[in-house]
N, C-alpha and C positions, 0 to 999 in steps of 0.2 A: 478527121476521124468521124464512121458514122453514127449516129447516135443510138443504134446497138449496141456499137463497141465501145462508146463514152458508158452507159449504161452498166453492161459487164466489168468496164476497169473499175466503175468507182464504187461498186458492189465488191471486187474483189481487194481493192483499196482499204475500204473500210474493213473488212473482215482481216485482214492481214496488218494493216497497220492499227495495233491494240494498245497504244500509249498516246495519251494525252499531248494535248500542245502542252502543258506545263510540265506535264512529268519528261516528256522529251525536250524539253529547254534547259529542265535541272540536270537531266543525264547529260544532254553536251557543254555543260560547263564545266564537269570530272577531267581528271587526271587521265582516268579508265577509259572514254570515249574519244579522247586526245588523241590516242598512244594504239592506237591501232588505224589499220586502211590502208588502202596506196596513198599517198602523196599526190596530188594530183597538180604540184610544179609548185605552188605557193606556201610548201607548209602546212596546209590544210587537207585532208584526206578528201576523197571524191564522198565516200559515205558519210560522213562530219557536214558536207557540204548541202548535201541530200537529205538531212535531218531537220538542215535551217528552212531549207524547201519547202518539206513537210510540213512543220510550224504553218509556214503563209499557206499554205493550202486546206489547210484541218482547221485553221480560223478562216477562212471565206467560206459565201453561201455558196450551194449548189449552182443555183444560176451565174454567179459572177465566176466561173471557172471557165478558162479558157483553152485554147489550143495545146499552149505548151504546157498548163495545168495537167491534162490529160496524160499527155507525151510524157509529163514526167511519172504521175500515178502510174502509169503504166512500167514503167524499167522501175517503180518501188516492187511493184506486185512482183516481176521477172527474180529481182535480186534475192527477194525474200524467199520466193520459192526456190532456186537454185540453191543458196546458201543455208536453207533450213534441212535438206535432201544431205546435207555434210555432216548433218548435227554428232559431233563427239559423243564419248562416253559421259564426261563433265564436265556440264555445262554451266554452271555455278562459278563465276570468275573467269570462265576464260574468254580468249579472243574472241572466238568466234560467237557467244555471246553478244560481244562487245560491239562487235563488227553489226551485229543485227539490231541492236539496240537502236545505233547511229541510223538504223535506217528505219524506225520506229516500230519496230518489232522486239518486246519482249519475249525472249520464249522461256521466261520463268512465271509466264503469267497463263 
């Protein structure tokens, strides 16, 4: 990736993922962040998965951030966006909350 578009993702990275590494470590150890997602073969949802991600990447510095660092900020930004563009009528409880949380977007915040 070139460092435009390192630049761009991790501007839109930040801006979009608006939850802490600890407040995202406390939401995936709920019931609520469990219980939603596809499965992605192991019991563990692809978004639940992409949460722990987030974690290791929202604690490294900017310079120690690599290739698949990137690759992955970048399908946070894609998903968030897509999935925010759905938003229900209430949002308070429900899945699709849920679903965006796991992927370090509150959108009660």
């Amino acid at each position: 990736m070139e460092d435009n578009k390192k630049k761009e993702v991790f501007e839109e990275f930040g801006d979009l993922v608006n939850m802490s590494p600890s407040e995202l470590e406390k939401w995936l150890e709920t019931d609520e962040s469990k219980s939603v997602g596809w499965d992605s073969g192991d019991g563990e949802s692809v978004g639940h998965k992409s949460g722990e991600k987030i974690i290791r990447i929202k604690r490294k510095k900017r310079s120690d951030l690599d290739e698949r660092d990137y690759e992955h900020m970048q399908k946070v930004v894609g998903y968030i966006k897509r999935h925010s563009a759905q938003r229900p009528e209430e949002v308070k409880g429900s899945n699709w909350a849920y679903s965006l949380k796991n992927w370090g977007h509150n959108p009660e915040k």
